[in-house]
C-alpha positions as CSV (number, residue, x, y, z in Angstrom):
1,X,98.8,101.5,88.0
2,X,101.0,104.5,89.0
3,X,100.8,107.2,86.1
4,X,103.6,109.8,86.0
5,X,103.8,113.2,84.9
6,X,106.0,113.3,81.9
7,X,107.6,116.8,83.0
8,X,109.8,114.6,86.0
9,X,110.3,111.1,86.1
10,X,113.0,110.1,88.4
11,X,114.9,106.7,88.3
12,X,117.1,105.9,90.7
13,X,118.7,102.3,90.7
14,X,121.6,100.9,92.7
15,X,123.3,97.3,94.1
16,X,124.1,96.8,97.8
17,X,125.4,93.4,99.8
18,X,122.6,92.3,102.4
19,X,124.7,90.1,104.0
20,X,127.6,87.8,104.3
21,X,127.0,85.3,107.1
22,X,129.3,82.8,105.8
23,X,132.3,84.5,107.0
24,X,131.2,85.1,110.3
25,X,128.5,82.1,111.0
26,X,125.7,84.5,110.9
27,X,122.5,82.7,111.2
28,X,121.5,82.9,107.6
29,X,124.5,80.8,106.9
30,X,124.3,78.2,110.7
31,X,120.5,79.0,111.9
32,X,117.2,76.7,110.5
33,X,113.8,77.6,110.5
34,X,112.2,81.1,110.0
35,X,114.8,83.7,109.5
36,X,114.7,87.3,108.2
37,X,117.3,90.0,107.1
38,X,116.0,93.7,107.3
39,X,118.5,96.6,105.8
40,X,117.3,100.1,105.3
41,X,118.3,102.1,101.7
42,X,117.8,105.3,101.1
43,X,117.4,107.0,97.6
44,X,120.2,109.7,96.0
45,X,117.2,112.1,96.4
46,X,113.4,112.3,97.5
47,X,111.2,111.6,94.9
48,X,107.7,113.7,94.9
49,X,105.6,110.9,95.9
50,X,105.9,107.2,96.6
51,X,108.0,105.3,93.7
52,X,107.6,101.4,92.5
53,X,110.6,99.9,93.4
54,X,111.9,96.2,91.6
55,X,114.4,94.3,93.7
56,X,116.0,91.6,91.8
57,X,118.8,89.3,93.4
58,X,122.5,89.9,91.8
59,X,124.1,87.1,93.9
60,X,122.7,84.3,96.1
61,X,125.8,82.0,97.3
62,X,124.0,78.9,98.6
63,X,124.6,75.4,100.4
64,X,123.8,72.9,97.6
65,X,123.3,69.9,100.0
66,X,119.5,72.2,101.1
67,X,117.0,73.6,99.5
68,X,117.2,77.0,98.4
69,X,114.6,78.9,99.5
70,X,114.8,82.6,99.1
71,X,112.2,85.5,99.0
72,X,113.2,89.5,98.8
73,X,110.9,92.0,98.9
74,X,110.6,96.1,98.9
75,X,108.5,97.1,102.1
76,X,108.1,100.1,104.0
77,X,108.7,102.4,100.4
78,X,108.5,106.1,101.2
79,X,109.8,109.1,99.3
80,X,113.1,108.8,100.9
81,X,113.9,104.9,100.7
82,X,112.5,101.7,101.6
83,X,113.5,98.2,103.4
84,X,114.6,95.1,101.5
85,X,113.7,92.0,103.6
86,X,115.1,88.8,102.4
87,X,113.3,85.9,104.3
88,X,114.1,82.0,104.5
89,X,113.2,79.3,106.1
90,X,113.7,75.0,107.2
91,X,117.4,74.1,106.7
92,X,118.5,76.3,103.6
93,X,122.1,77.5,104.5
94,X,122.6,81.1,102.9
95,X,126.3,82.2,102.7
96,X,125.6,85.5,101.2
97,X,123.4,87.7,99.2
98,X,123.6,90.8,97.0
99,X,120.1,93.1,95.3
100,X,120.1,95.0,92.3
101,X,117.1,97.7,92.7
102,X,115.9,100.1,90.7
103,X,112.8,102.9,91.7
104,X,111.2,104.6,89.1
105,X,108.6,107.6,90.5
106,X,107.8,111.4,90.2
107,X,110.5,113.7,90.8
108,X,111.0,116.8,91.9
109,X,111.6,119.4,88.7
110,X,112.7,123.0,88.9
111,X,110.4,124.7,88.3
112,X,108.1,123.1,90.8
113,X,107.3,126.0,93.4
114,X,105.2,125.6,96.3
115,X,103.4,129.0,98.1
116,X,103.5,127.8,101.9
């Protein structure tokens, strides 16, 4: 369990497009198998230590003659941002996707002050 000091809890949220491989027959959208999307985001501002971040899909456009098979994950979280990796795999045909995020963690306050 993370506990927060109440003085500065910072929340920073957002939505961003992963990809669109329908438009250009990306291999989300014309591969099979194992396949992997990686894209780095980066917060508004550093938070004072390492946040909790919730990733949540907004918009999966889909083949309906597959499977859908999706899995989206926060990895690499640091102060500054993290990666969202969206993974699928055997025939599922992904046209696009979209994430809603949000990190909640300590934050900076003013009157923090470091000596060194």
């Amino acid at each position: 369990m993370m506990k927060l000091n109440k003085t500065a809890i910072g929340i920073d949220q957002g939505e961003d497009v992963l990809f669109s491989d329908y438009e250009d027959g990306g291999a989300m959208w014309t591969g099979s198998g194992s396949r992997e999307r990686r894209h780095r985001l980066k917060f508004s501002e550093p938070f004072k230590s390492v946040p909790a971040v919730h990733i949540s899909l907004s918009l999966w456009d889909m083949d309906s003659a597959t499977n859908a098979r999706a899995d989206v994950a926060a990895e690499k979280i640091t102060e500054r941002g993290f990666e969202v990796v969206f993974r699928t795999w055997a025939d599922t045909r992904v046209a696009r996707i979209r994430i809603r995020w949000m990190a909640i963690g300590e934050a900076y306050h003013e009157d923090d002050w470091q000596l060194y």
